[in-house]
Structures are given as structure tokens and as C-alpha cells.
ZAMARGU-4260 file (C-alpha; in steps of 0.2 Angstrom, whole numbers, plus 5000, padded with zeros to 4 digits):
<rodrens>
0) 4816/5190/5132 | 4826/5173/5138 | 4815/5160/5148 | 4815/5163/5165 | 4829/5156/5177
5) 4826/5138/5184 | 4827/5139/5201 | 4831/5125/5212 | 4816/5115/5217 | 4814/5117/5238
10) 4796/5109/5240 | 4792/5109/5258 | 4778/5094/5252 | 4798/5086/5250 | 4797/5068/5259
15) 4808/5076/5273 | 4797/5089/5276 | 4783/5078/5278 | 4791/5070/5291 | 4796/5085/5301
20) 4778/5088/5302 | 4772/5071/5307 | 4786/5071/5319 | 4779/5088/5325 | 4762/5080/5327
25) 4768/5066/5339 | 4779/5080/5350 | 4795/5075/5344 | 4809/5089/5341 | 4820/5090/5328
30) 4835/5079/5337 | 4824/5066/5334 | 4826/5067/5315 | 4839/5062/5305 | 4843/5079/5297
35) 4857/5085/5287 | 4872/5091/5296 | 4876/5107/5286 | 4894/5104/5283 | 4899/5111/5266
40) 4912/5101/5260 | 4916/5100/5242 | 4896/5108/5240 | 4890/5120/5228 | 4884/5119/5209
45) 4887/5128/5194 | 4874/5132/5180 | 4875/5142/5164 | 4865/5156/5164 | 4869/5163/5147
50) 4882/5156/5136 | 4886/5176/5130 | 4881/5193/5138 | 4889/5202/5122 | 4902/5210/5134
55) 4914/5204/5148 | 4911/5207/5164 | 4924/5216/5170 | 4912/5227/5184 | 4896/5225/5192
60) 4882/5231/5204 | 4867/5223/5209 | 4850/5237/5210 | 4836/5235/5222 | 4826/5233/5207
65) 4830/5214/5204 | 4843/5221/5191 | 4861/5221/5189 | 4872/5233/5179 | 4888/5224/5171
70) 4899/5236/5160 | 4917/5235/5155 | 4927/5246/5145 | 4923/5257/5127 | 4942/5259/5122
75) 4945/5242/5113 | 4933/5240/5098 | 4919/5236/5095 | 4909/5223/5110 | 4897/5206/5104
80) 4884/5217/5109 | 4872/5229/5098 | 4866/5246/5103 | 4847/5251/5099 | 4847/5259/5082
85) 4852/5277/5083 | 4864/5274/5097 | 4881/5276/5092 | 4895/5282/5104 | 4905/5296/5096
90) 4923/5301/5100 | 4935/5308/5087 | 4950/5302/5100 | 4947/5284/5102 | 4960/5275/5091
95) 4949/5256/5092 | 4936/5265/5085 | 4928/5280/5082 | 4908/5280/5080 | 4904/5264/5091
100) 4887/5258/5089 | 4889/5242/5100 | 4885/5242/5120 | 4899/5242/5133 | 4887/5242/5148
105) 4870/5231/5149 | 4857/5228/5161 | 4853/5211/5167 | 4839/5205/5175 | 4840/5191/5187
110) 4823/5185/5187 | 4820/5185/5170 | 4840/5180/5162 | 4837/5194/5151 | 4848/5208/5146
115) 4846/5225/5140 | 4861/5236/5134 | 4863/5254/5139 | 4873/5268/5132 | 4888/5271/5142
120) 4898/5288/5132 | 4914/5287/5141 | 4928/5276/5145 | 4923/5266/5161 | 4939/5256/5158
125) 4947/5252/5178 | 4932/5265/5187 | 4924/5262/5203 | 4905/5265/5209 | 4895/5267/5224
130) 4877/5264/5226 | 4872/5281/5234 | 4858/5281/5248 | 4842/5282/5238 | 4848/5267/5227
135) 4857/5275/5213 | 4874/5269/5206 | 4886/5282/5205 | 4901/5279/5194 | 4919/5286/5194
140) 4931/5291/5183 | 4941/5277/5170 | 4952/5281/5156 | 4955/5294/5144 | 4939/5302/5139
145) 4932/5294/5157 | 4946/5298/5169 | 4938/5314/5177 | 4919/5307/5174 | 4905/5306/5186
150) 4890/5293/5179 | 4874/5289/5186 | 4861/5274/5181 | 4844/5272/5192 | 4834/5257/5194
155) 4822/5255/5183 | 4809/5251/5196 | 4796/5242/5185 | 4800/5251/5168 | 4806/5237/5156
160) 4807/5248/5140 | 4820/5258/5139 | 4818/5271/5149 | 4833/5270/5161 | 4850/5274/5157
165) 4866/5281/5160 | 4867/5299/5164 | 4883/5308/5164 | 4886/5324/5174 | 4892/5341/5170
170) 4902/5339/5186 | 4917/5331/5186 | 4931/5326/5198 | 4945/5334/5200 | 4959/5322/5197
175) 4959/5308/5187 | 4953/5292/5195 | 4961/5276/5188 | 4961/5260/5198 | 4955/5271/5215
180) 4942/5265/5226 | 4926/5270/5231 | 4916/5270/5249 | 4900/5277/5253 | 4901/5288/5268
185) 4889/5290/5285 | 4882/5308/5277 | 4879/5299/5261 | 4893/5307/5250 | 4904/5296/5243
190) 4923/5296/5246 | 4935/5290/5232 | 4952/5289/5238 | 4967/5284/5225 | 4971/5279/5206
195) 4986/5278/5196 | 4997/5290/5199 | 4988/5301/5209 | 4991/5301/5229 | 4976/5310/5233
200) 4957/5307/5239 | 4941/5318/5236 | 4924/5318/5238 | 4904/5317/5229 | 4896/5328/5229
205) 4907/5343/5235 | 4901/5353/5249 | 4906/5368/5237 | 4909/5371/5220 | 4928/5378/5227
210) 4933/5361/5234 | 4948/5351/5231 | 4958/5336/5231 | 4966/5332/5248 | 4985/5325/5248
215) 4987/5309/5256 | 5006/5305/5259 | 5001/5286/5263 | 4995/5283/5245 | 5013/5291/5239
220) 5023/5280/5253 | 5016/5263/5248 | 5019/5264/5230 | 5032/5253/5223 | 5044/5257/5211
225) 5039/5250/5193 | 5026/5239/5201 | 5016/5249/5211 | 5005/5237/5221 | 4995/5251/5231
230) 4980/5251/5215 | 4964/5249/5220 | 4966/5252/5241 | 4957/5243/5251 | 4942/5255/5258
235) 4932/5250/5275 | 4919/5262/5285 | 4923/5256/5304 | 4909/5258/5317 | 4919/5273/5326
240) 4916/5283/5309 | 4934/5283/5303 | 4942/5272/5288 | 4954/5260/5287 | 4963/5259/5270
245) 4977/5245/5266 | 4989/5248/5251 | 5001/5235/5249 | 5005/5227/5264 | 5003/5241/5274
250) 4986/5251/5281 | 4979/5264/5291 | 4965/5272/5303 | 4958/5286/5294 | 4950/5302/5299
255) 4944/5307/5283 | 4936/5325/5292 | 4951/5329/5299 | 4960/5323/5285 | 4973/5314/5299
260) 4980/5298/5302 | 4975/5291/5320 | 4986/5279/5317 | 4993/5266/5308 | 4992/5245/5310
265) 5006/5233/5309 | 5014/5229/5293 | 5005/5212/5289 | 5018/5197/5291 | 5027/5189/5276
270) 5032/5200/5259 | 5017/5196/5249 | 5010/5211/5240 | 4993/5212/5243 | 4986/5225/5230
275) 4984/5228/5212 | 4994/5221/5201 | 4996/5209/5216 | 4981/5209/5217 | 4972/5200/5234
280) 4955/5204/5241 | 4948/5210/5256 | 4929/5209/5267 | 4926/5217/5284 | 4919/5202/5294
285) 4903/5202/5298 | 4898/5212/5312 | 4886/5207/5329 | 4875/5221/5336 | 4869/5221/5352
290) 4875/5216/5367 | 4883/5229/5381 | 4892/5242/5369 | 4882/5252/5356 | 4899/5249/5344
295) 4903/5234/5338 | 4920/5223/5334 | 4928/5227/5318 | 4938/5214/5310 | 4947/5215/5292
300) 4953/5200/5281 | 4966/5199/5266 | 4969/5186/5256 | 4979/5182/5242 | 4993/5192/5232
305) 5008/5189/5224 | 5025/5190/5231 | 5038/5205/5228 | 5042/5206/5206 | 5032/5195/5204
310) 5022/5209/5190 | 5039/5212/5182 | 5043/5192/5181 | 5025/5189/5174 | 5022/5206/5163
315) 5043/5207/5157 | 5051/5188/5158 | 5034/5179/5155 | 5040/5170/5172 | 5023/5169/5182
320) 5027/5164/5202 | 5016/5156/5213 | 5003/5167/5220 | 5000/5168/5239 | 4993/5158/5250
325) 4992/5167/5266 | 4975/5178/5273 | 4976/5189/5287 | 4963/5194/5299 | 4965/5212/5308
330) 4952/5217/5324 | 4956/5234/5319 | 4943/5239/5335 | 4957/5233/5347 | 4967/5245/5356
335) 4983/5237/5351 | 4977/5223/5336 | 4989/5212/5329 | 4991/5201/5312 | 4982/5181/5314
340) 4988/5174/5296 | 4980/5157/5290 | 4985/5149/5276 | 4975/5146/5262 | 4971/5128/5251
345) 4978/5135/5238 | 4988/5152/5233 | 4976/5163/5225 | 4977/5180/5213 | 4964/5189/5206
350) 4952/5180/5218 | 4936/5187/5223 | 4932/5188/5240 | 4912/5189/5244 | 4901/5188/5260
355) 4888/5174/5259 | 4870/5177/5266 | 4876/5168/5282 | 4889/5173/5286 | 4903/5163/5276
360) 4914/5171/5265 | 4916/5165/5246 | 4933/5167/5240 | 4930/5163/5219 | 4938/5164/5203
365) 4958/5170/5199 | 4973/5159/5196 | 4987/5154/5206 | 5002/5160/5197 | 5008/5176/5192
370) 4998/5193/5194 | 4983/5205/5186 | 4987/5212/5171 | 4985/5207/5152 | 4993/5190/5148
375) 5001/5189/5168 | 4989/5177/5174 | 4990/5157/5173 | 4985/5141/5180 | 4966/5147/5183
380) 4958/5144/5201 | 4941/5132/5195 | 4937/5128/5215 | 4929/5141/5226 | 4934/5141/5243
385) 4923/5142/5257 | 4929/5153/5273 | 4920/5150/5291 | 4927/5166/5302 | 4921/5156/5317
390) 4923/5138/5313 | 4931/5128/5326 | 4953/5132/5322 | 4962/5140/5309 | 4964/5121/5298
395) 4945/5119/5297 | 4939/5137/5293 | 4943/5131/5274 | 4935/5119/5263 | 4935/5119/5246
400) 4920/5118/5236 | 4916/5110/5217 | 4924/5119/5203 | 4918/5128/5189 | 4922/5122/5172
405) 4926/5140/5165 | 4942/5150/5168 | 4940/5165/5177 | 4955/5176/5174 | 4961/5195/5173
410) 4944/5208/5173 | 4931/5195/5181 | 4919/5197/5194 | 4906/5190/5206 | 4891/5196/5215
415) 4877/5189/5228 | 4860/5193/5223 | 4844/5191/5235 | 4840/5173/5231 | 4857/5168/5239
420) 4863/5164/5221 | 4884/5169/5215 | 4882/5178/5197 | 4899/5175/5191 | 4906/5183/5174
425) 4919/5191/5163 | 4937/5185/5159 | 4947/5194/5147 | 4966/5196/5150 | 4968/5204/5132
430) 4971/5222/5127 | 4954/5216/5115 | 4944/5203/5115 | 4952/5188/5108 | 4942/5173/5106
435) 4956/5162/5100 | 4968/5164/5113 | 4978/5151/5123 | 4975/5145/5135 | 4964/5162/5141
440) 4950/5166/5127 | 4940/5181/5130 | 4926/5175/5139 | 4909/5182/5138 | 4899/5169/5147
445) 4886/5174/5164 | 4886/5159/5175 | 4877/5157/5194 | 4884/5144/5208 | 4874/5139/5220
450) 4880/5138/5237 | 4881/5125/5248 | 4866/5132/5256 | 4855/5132/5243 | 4856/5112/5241
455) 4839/5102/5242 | 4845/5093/5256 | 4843/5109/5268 | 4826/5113/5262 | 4817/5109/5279
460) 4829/5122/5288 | 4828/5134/5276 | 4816/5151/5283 | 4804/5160/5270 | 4800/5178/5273
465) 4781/5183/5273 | 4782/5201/5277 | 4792/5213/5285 | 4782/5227/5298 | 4792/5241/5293
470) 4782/5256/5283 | 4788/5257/5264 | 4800/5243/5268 | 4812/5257/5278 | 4817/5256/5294
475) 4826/5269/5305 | 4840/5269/5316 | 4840/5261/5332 | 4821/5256/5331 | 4813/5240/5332
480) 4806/5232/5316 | 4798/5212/5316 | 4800/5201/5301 | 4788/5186/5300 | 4794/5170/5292
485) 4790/5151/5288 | 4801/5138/5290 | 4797/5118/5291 | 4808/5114/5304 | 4812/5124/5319
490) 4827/5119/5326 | 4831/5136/5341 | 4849/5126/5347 | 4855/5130/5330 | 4853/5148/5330
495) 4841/5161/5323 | 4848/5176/5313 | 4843/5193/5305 | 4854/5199/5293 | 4857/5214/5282
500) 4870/5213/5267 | 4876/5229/5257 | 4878/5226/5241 | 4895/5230/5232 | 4901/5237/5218
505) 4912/5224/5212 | 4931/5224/5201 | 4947/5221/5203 | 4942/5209/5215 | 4938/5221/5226
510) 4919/5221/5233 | 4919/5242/5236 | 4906/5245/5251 | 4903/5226/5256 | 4896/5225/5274
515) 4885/5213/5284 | 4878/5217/5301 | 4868/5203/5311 | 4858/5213/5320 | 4853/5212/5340
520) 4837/5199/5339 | 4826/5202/5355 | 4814/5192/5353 | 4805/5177/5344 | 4789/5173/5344
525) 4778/5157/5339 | 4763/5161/5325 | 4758/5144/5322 | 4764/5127/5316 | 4777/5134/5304
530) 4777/5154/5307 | 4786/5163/5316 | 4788/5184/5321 | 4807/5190/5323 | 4809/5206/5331
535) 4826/5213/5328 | 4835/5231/5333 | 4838/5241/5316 | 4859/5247/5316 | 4859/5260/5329
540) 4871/5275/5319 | 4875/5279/5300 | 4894/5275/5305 | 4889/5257/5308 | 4876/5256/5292
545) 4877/5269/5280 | 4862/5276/5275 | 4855/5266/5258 | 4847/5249/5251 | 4854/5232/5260
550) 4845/5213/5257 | 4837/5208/5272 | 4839/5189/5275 | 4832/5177/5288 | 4847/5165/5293
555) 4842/5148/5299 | 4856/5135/5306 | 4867/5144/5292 | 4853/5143/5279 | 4847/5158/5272
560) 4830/5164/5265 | 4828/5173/5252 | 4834/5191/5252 | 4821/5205/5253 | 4824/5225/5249
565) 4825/5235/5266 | 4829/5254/5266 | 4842/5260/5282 | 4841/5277/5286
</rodrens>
């Protein structure tokens, strides 16, 4: 087992802290110190958590256990990672190689930067996942041998051997799901909607063993011809129960019951193609609870793409075009929304698109010219870029963070975990790994960055959790829970947040099932010098907050505490 992670050292003995509490002594409040500003600008750090995980990160899930599953593909050759003795994977029709005894999946644990490798037996090459509502992932389809298969892995919870593992099911799906898209729903099935080729959505687990596929004519409609553009759609669970799926550059509001269209958005300005190969991301913006109406705003952002051929030009003529530098934000809650585009520092493909802790949003790795795809990729994207969804105008809502010193291309990903920390991982643009490459090698390194947030310097305004009064760490819709917390310095003017932050299943640079809900505080109470009781309304309806595991965080002028496990049901 690798030594434990060094975590960043936030002492509240720190010489700042020590003067907040003499200031508190003599009745001074906290505009009296001269604290840190948090302005993020050009923030954020990079460490190297392990120089190789055996196997590129092409997707990822973080578990409510402190774990997080990383897998890629089995259809390639052998992976930089060994399978316990006696583990070989079998299949007479894989051309790379038939009797496998390396890992193409592996556990990692955050706490400890160890790893684990488990036994995935079919090909999850370009699948998707969901984490169902007592914590399980559930995995979708892939290729060839993997394209109809339906794969379960359960959190460990406390059993470090080797006891968990993928399962596979007798059940399958009943079309082949290549590059769809996954989104867990408010009865806690799971709808997967898409894949290559196939212009149809279905659902797991069936309501009878007769079910079907169901046609949807949108899927068909924004393909384009030799390119596609419409892989990987855009899936978002809106607050009225219904979902909106983007494909392209177009979307639509969904009634997946009724199987019906309610109707569909404006065509998003400019002829930037939004989905894979072009690929861009997407996040629904945080949503507030509370207030007057039982239904919060919904808002969706898309960033990044590639413009019309740009696949053809970068996969056929090795021409690779400037990516995009437009995002759009859509209040699909309004009667009548329309487009607002921004423009981004830089154009960005491939990027990953993930909601902060507080709020922010972190748009990471990808490259800035041509498209996804193997070799269609160049000119890597080394600075994240920070997003502010309400910072003060659309020129200051960007800022642009320090850069990583690895490139991360085609088949990379990112994930938050509870500490507030960015895994990072994966890169390999080849139909193999290749090592030697230029200027892209396969890269099997796990890295972390560290947000602006989680610098020293915010320390004194960063809360603590103690404990949260809900039984067995569930709480139920609509009811009032408390969370007490520490934090040095109290600063009320600067806001006071309770967060919770679904976890996604992450490829493609797609987070699938990515939400954050500030939820409706009512009240906060004083404990003593540094302790405090918030009392917070849990999400009032399954359609707002599907039922399942979300990190609960403490936000504090914009600085989170560390996540803790809540269940929603």
C-alpha cells in the first residue's frame, strides 16, 4: 500500500487564525482584519499523486466508500497493470489478445493513493454508468463483446481485500449502447438514451421482462452525415421531472413517460458543433431551493466544440482547426428561454466541465485544435479555467487558473472528491497504448489539482463539519436536518451555504448525472466561539434530487469544508 496522500497543511493555530481570535477577544469583527479577498486568479496547484495507475483513465466514478473506480477499455492489448493470479479474461474473439491476465479497471482509494485492480470481463470501451440509489455503479454497454452488457461494482464499505468486484448481469440491454448517455431517474431506474448508430433510448431495470427500446426521431435528426456530432447527448433531470437532451447544436424537453417531445429550444447561436467528435461539455448550473416556489430555475451551460468538418479535416487531411470558444447558458425553466453566449479565454475541445464545491465551475483538460478521436487532437489546453455563473458580467466570470504540466488529450477525465480535491487522469489518443508518441504518448499518470479554495491563505474562512443530526446519515425529502460546524472566522456578510453535490460518472467529457443544489437554510445558530448549528430544508421532490448518495459541503465565503456522505431519499 502507497503512503498516504499529503494533504495541504490548514492549521487554525496558523498566525492568521490566532489573530482572528485575539481580534474576537477585544469585539472586533472580521472587517477589521486584513483577510484575503477570495479572488482566484491564476490559483490552483498541481501535485502528482501516482506517476502510473497501470491503465488510462479513460472513465471514472467516485463511491461513497472514499474509493473511486477508473476503468478503460479491454480490446487493445494487454494494460501496465497485473491481475491477481488466476484472473485472466477469456475471449476467443478479441483480436489484441485472447487470454488477458492484466487489469483494465482498478480501484483507487483516495485516502490512502493506493490502488486495487478488478476484473472487468467485457469490453467497457466508450460505455456510460450511473450510480443507482443505494450507491451502486451501474455500467452500460461498450464494444463488441460489451455492447449489450449491463455491469455492477459495490463499494467496498470497509472490506480492503478483495472482496468487491465487478459483477456482470444475465440481463442485458436490448440495443447496443456505444457513446450513449446515462441519467439516473426520480423512481430510481436509470434511462440510457443514444449510442452510435442507434436512435433509440431504453431503460434499467425494465418494468417487464417484454420491454423495448423506444424510437426517438431526435437522435436520428441531429446526426450528421460522416461526422455525426450527436455521440454522447447531453442528459439533464430538470426540476419539473422531464429531460432535456442536447445533440449537436440542437436540444429538447423531454417526457420520457409519455415518450413526447414538450418541446424543443432555440438552435444555439454560431455553427459550432457541440457533441462527440466535436466534442464540448455541459453542467446544469447550480440550483437554489427555497424561496416562494417549491421548483427551482433550471439553467444549462455548453462549452466548447469544434466547428462544422472539422472531424473530417483532423481525422482525413490531418488539418486540425481551431476549437470553439463560445459557451451558452440556457434557463430552460423559462417559458420562452433564449441563448446568452460568452466567450471563452481560450477555444476548448475535449474539455471537462465540473461543478466546484461552491459553486464555480472547472472547465479542465482538452486541446484547442481539431476534435476527439485518435490522433485528431493537438495543441493541449495545460490551464484550467475557472467559471463564476454569477460573477459580476460576462468578461469577468472567466479566469484562468495555473496549468498543469501534463497533456490531457483524447479518453481523459476529472472528478471532485469529498476533500474538495480534482483527480485528474488518462490521456491516450492511440488505438494502443503508445509510449513513444509524438507529441501525445499514452499517459497513465493520476494527478490532483487543488483549487483556488483549498490555498492556505483561506484557512481562517474555511468551515469544518462535526456532525450532521440526520439518523444513519439519511435525510428525507422536504424535512429539516442541522449540520454543526467550526470555522475561525465567521464572516455572515459573506454568505453561508449548504450544499449537496452528486457525483458523476465521468467520460467523454461528459459528467453524466452532475447536479448541485444549495438548499433553503432557515436558520443559524451560535454554539460557542467557533461553532455553529445550520439548519437547512432537505430537496423537497425526487425530480429535483434523485434518490441516492450526494457530498454534503459547508460553503463559507466560497470556501468549502470538507465533503461528508449524506443519503437523499
Amino acid at each position: 500500500m502507497a503512503s498516504a496522500i499529503k494533504k495541504p497543511m490548514f492549521s487554525a493555530t496558523s498566525a492568521a487564525a490566532t489573530l482572528a481570535f485575539f481580534f474576537s477577544l477585544f469585539g472586533l469583527s472580521s472587517p477589521d482584519l486584513a483577510l484575503p479577498t477570495t479572488s482566484f486568479f491564476g490559483g490552483g496547484r498541481w501535485s502528482l499523486l501516482r506517476p502510473s495507475i497501470g491503465l488510462s483513465a479513460m472513465h471514472m466514478q467516485v463511491l461513497r466508500d472514499g474509493t473511486v473506480v477508473i476503468f478503460d477499455r479491454t480490446d487493445f492489448g494487454p494494460s501496465n497493470l497485473s491481475l491477481p493470479r488466476g484472473r485472466c479474461r477469456r475471449d476467443p474473439a478479441d483480436v489484441a489478445l485472447k487470454v488477458d491476465c492484466t487489469a483494465h479497471a482498478l480501484l483507487y482509494d483516495v485516502e490512502y493513493n493506493s490502488i486495487r485492480p478488478l476484473t472487468v470481463q467485457t469490453d467497457t470501451w466508450c460505455s456510460s454508468g450511473t450510480v443507482r440509489p443505494d450507491g451502486t455503479l451501474l455500467q452500460t454497454g461498450g464494444y463488441n463483446d460489451g455492447e449489450r452488457k449491463v455491469r455492477m461494482f459495490a463499494p467496498c464499505l470497509g472490506r480492503r481485500g478483495n472482496s468487491c468486484d465487478w459483477t456482470e448481469l444475465e440481463e442485458t440491454l436490448v440495443e447496443r449502447r456505444w457513446y450513449a448517455s446515462n441519467h439516473i431517474l426520480p423512481d430510481g431506474r436509470v434511462i440510457i438514451v443514444g449510442g452510435r448508430n442507434v436512435f433509440t433510448y431504453e431503460f434499467f431495470p425494465k418494468t417487464s421482462a417484454t420491454e423495448k427500446s423506444f424510437y426517438l426521431k431526435f437522435l436520428k435528426e441531429t446526426r450528421d452525415l460522416r461526422e455525426e456530432n450527436n455521440l454522447y447527448p447531453f442528459l439533464h433531470l430538470l426540476p419539473d421531472g422531464n429531460l432535456f437532451i442536447f445533440a449537436n447544436k440542437r436540444s429538447i424537453l423531454f417526457d420520457y413517460k409519455k415518450s413526447r417531445v414538450i418541446k424543443e429550444y432555440p438552435v444555439i447561436p454560431g455553427s459550432d458543433k457541440r457533441n462527440y467528435p466535436s466534442t464540448g461539455s455541459s453542467v446544469l448550473l447550480p440550483m437554489r431551493l427555497g424561496g416562494r416556489s417549491a421548483m427551482p430555475a433550471a439553467e444549462v451551460m455548453i462549452c466548447g466544440g469544434s466547428p462544422p468538418g472539422a472531424f473530417t479535416k483532423s481525422d482525413k487531411l490531418r488539418v486540425f482547426v481551431e476549437a470553439s470558444r463560445s459557451c451558452g447558458r440556457l434557463r430552460v425553466s423559462d417559458p420562452n428561454p433564449e441563448w446568452t453566449m460568452e466567450q471563452m479565454p481560450m477555444p476548448r475541445v475535449m474539455s471537462d466541465m465540473l461543478l466546484l464545491p461552491n459553486g464555480h465551475v472547472l472547465m479542465i483538460n482538452g486541446a484547442t485544435n481539431g476534435t476527439a478521436g485518435w490522433e485528431d487532437g493537438r495543441n493541449a489546453v495545460y490551464n484550467p479555467v475557472l467559471y463564476l455563473p454569477d460573477g459580476p458580467g460576462l468578461a469577468r466570470r472567466f479566469e484562468v487558473l495555473n496549468p498543469a504540466r501534463i497533456p490531457r488529450m483524447y479518453h481523459s477525465t476529472a472528478v471532485v472528491v469529498p476533500d474538495g480535491r480534482v483527480l485528474v487522469g488518462g490521456s491516450n489518443p492511440h488505438s494502443k497504448y503508445n509510449f513513444t508518441a509524438y507529441p501525445y504518448p499514452t499517459d497513465l499518470s493520476l494527478e490532483a489539482f487543488y483549487p483556488p479554495y483549498l490555498s492556505p491563505q483561506f484557512a481562517i474562512l474555511r468551515p469544518s463539519i462535526l456532525s450532521l443530526e440526520a439518523a444513519e446519515q439519511t435525510v428525507l425529502y422536504s424535512e429539516r436536518f442541522s449540520v454543526n460546524f467550526v470555522v475561525t472566522m465567521y464572516r455572515p456578510r459573506r454568505g453561508l451555504s449548504v450544499g449537496l453535490l452528486a457525483p458523476p460518472f465521468t467520460t467523454h467529457s461528459f459528467a453524466m448525472n452532475q447536479r448541485l443544489l444549495w438548499l433553503d437554510v432557515l436558520s443559524v445558530v451560535r454554539l460557542s466561539s467557533f461553532a455553529y448549528r445550520i439548519t437547512v430544508a432537505a430537496p423537497p421532490s425526487a425530480t429535483v434530487a434523485p434518490p441516492g448518495y450526494y457530498m454534503l459541503f459547508v460553503v463559507h465565503a466560497e470556501i468549502p469544508s470538507r465533503g461528508i456522505w449524506v443519503r437523499v431519499r
